[in-house]
GUPA-769211 format. One record per residue (C-alpha): residue in three letters; x, y, z. Coordinates in nm, 4 decimals, always signed. Example, Ala and Ser with C-alpha at 12.3 -4.5 7.8 and 13.67 -1.06 7.14 Angstrom:
REM GUPA-769211
{pt 'ALA'; {+1.2300; -0.4500; +0.7800}};
{pt 'SER'; {+1.3670; -0.1060; +0.7140}};
***
This chain:
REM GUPA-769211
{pt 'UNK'; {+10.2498; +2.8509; +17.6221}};
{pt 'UNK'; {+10.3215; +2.5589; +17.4745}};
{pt 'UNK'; {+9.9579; +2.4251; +17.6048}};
{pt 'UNK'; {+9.8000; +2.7301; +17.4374}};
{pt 'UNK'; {+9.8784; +2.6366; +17.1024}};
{pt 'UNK'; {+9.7807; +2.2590; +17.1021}};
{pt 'UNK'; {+9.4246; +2.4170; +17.0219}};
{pt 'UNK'; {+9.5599; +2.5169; +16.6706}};
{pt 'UNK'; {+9.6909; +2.2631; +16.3772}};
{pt 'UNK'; {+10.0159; +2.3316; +16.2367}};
{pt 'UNK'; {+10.2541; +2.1294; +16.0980}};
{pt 'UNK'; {+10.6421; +2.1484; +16.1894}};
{pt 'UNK'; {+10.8733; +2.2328; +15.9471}};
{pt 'UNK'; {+11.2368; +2.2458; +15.8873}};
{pt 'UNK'; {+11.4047; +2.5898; +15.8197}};
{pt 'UNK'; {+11.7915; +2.6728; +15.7938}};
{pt 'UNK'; {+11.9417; +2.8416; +16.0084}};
{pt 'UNK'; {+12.0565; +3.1308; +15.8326}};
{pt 'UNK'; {+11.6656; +3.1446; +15.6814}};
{pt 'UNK'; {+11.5290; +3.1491; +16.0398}};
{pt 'UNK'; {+11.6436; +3.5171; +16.0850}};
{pt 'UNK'; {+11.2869; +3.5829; +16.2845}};
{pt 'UNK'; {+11.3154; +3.2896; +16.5181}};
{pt 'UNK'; {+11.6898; +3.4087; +16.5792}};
{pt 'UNK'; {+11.5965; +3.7578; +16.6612}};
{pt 'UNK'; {+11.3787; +3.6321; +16.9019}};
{pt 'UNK'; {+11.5766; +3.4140; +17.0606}};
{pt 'UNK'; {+11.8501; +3.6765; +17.1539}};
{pt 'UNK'; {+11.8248; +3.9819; +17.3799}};
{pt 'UNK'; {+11.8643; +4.2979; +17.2222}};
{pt 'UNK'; {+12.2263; +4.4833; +17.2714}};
{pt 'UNK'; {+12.1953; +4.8416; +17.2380}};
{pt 'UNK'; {+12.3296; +4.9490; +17.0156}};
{pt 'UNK'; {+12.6677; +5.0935; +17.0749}};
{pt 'UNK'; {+12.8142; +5.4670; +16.9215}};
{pt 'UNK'; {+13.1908; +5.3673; +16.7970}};
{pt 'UNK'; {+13.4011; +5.6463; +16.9087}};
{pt 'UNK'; {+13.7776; +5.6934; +16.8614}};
{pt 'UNK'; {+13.9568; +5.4613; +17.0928}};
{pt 'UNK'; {+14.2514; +5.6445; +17.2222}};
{pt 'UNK'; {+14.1151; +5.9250; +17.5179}};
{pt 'UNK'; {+14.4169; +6.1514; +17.4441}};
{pt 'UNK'; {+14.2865; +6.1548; +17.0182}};
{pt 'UNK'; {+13.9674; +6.2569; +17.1005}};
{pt 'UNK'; {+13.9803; +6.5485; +16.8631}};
{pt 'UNK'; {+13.6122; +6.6622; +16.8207}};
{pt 'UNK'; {+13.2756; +6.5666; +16.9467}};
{pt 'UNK'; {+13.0299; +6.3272; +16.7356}};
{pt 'UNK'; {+12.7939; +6.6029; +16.6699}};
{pt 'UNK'; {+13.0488; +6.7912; +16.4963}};
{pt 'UNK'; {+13.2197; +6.4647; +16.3406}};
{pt 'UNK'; {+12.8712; +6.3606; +16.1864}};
{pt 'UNK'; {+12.8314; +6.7404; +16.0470}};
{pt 'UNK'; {+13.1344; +6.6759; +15.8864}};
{pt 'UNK'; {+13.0403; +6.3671; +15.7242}};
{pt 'UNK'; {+12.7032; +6.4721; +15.5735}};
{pt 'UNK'; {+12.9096; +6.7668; +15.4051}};
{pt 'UNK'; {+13.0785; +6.4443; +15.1787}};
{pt 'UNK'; {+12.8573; +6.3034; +14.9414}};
{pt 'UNK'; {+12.8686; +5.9651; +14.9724}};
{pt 'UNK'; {+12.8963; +5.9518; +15.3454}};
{pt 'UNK'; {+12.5332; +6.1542; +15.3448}};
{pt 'UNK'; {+12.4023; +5.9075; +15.1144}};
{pt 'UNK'; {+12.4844; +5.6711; +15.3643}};
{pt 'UNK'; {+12.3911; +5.8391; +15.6680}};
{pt 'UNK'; {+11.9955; +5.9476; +15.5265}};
{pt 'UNK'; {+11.9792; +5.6116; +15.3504}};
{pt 'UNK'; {+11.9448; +5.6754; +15.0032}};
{pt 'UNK'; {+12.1863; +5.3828; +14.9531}};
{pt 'UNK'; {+12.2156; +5.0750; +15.1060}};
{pt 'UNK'; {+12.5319; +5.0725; +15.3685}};
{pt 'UNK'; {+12.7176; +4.7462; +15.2637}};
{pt 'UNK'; {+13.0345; +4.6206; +15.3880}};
{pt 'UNK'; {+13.3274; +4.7712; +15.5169}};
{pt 'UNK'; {+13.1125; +4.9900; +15.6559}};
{pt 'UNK'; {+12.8042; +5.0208; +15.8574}};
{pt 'UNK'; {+12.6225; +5.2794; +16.0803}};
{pt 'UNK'; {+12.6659; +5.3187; +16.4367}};
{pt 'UNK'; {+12.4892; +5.5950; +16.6178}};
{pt 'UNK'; {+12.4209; +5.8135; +16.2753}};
{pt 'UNK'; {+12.7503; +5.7968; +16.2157}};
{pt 'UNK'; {+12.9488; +5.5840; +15.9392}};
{pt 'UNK'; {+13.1740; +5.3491; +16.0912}};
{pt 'UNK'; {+13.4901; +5.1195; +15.8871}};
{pt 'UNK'; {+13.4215; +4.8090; +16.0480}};
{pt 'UNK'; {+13.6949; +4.6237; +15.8487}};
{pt 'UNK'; {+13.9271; +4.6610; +16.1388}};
{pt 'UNK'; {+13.9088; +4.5453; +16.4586}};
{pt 'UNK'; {+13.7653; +4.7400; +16.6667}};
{pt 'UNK'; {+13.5969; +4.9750; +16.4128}};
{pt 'UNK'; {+13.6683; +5.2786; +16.3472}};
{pt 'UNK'; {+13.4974; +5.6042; +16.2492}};
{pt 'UNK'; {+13.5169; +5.6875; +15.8724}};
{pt 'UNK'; {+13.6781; +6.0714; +15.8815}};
{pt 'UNK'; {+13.5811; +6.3009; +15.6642}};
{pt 'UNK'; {+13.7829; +6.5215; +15.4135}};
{pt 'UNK'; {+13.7649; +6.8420; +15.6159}};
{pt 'UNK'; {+13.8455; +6.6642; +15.9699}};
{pt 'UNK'; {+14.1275; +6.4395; +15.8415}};
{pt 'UNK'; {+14.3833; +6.6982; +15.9068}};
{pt 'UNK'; {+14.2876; +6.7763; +16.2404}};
{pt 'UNK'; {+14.2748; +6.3999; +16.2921}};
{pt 'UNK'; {+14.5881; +6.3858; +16.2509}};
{pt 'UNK'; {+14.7420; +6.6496; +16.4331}};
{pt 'UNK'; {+14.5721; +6.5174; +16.7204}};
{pt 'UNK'; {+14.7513; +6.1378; +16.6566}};
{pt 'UNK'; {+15.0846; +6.3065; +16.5587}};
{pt 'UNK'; {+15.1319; +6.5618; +16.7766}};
{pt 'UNK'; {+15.0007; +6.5094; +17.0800}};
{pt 'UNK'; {+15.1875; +6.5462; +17.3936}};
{pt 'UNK'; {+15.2286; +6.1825; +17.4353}};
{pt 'UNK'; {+15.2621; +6.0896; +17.0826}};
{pt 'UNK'; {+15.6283; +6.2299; +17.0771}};
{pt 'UNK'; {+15.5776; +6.3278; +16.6804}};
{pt 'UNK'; {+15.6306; +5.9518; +16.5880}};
{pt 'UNK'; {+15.7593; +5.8364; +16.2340}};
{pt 'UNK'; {+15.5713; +5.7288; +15.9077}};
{pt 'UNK'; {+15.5118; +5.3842; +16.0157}};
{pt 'UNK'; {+15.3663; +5.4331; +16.3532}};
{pt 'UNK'; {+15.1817; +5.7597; +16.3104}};
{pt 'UNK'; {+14.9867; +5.5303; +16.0387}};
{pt 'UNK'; {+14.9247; +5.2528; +16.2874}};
{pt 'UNK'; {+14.8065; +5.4970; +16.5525}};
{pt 'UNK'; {+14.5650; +5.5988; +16.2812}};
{pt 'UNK'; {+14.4167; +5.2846; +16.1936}};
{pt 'UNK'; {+14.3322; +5.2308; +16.5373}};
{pt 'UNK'; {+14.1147; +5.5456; +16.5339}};
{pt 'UNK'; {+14.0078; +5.6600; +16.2174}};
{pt 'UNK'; {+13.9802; +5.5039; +15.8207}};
{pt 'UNK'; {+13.9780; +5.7068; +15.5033}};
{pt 'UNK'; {+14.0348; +5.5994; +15.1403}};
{pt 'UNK'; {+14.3692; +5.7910; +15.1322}};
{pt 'UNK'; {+14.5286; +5.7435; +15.4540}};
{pt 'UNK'; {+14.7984; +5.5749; +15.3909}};
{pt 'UNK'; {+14.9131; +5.8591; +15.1069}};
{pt 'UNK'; {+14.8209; +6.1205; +15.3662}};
{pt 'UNK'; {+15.0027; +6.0129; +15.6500}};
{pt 'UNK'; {+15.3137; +5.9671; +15.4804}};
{pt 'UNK'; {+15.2928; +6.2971; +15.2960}};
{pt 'UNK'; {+15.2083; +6.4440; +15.6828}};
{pt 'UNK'; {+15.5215; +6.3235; +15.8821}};
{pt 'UNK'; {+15.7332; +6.4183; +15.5434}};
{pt 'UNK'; {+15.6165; +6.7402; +15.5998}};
{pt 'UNK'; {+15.6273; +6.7739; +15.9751}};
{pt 'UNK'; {+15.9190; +7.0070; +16.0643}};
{pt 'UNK'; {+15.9584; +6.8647; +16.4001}};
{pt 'UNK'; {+15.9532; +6.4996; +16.3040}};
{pt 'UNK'; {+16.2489; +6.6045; +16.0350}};
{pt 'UNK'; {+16.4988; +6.7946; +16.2447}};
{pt 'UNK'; {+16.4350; +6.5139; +16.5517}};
{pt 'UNK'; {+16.4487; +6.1659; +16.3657}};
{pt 'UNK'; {+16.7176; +5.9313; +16.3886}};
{pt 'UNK'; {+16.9485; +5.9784; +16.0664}};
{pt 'UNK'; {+17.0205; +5.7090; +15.8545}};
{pt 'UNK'; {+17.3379; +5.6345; +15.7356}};
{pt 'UNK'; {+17.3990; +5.4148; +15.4521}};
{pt 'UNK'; {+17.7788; +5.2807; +15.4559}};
{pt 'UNK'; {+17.9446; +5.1749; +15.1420}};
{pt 'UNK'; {+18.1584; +4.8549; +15.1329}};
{pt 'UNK'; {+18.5352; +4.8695; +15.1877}};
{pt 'UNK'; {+18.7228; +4.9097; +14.8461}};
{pt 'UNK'; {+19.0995; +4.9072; +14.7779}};
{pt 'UNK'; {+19.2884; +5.1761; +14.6887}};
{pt 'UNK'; {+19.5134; +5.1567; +14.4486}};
{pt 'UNK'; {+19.9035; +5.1915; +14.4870}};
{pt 'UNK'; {+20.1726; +5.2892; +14.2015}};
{pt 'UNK'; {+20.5365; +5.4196; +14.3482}};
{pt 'UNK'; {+20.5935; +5.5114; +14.7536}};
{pt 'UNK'; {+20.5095; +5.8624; +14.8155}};
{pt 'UNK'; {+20.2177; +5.8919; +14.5519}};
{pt 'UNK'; {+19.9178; +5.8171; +14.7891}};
{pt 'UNK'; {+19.9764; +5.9598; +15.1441}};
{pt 'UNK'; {+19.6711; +5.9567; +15.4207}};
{pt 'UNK'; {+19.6228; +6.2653; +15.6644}};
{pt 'UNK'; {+19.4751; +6.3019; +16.0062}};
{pt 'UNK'; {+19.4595; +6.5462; +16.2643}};
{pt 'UNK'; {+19.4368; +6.4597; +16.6521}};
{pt 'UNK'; {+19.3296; +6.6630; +16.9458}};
{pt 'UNK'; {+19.5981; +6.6336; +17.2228}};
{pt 'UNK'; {+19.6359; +6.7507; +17.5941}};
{pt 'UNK'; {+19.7890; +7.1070; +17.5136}};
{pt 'UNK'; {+20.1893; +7.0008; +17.5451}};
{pt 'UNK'; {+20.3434; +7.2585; +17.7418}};
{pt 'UNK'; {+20.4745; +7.4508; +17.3931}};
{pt 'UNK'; {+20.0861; +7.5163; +17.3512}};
{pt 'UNK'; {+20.0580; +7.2843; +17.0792}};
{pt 'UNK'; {+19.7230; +7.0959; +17.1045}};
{pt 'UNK'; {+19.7204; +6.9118; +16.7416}};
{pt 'UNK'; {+19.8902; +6.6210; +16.6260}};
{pt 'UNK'; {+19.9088; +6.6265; +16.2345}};
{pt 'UNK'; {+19.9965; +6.3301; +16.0843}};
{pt 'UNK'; {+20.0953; +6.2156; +15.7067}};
{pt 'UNK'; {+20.1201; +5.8386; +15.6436}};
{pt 'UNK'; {+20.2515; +5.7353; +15.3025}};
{pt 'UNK'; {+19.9953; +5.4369; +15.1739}};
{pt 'UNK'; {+20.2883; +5.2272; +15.0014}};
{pt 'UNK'; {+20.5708; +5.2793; +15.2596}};
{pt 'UNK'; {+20.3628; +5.3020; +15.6082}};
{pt 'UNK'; {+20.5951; +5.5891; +15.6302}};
{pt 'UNK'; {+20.4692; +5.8369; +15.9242}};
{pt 'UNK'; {+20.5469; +6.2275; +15.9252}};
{pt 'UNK'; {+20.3627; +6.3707; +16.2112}};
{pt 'UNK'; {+20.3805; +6.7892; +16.3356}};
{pt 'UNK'; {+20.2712; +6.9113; +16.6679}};
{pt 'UNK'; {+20.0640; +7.2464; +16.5629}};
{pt 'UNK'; {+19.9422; +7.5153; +16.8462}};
{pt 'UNK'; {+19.6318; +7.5329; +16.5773}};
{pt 'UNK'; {+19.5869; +7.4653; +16.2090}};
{pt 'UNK'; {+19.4601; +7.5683; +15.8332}};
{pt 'UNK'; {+19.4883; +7.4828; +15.5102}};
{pt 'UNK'; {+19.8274; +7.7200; +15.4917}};
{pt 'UNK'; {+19.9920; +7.5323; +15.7984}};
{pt 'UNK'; {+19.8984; +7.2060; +15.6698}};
{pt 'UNK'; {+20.0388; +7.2913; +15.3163}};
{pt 'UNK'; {+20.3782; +7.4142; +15.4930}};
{pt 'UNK'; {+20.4042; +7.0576; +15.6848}};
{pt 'UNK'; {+20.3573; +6.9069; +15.3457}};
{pt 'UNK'; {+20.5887; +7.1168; +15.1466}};
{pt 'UNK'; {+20.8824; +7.1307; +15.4416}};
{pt 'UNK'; {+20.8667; +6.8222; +15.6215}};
{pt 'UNK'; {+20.8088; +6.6031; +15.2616}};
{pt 'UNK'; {+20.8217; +6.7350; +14.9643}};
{pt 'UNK'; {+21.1407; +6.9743; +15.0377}};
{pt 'UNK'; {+21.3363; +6.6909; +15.2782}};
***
């Protein structure tokens, strides 16, 4: 080749790199091109055909699909289908109509285990992008009936105050124990502690209510 074109003048001449986009094209083999499709097997939810329906019923999406406006970045078009190729790997933009069903499939899958806020939106990035998602996700789990009668509770303690003491007998703290059943039948161990004193009345009860616990209190140290 390089024989062939001694028969022709030319002159060589210097072109950047990122000029030289024809020499570069030539110089690579072409990759086919690839159709992104949602990572996880267990979240696959639809089937392109349907998920690329979807997306020409949203405006802007169809624009971008039949060209009428130039795709630009974060996204770009893989297999006729609009792709968010800000994260790595890309995902497929979903649509308004499939985002619910998106998520169901993320969130309550057998194997998701109907996962909290945090984590039900990471297991969405890695398969799907909408403007919203974030919002959506949040408001999703909130209102997932399973996620709220399953999740860990969380309790928020409050710091350790003093109580304050005047004259013995004024404050008194109250407790009841289960016991072995004593062989009078009694099973509960109620017991008064006076805050100033350390003073301990304590009743075995066979059971208990408010009327047996006022007695104890009324007979055993108010009355004595």
């Amino acid at each position: 080749m390089i024989v062939d074109i001694w028969s022709y003048e030319f002159t060589v001449c210097y072109r950047k790199g990122i000029d030289n986009s024809d020499a570069d094209a030539m110089s690579r083999i072409q990759v086919p091109e690839k159709v992104i499709q949602i990572n996880s097997q267990e979240n696959k939810f639809t089937s392109l055909q349907e998920m690329k329906d979807a997306q020409l019923e949203e405006p802007y999406l169809k624009e971008m699909i039949e060209g009428t406006v130039k795709v630009t970045f974060p996204f770009a078009l893989k297999g006729g289908l609009v792709c968010f190729i800000k994260y790595d790997p890309p995902v497929l933009v979903i649509p308004k109509k499939m985002q619910e069903k998106f998520l169901k499939a993320i969130h309550e899958h057998i194997t998701s285990g109907h996962t909290g806020r945090d984590k039900t939106l990471e297991k969405a990035k890695e398969n799907g992008y909408w403007k919203t998602n974030n919002e959506d996700v949040k408001t999703f789990v909130k209102k997932c009936t399973k996620s709220q009668k399953y999740k860990t509770p969380t309790h928020k303690y409050k710091k350790m105050t003093s109580i304050e003491i005047g004259l013995p007998t004024e404050v008194w703290a109250a407790d009841i124990a289960y016991l072995p059943e004593s062989t009078k039948g009694n099973r509960y161990l109620l017991v008064f502690m006076d805050y100033m004193t350390k003073w301990l009345v304590t009743a075995a009860l066979p059971a208990f209510d408010t009327n047996t616990i006022a007695n104890v209190l009324l007979y055993n140290i108010v009355l004595v």
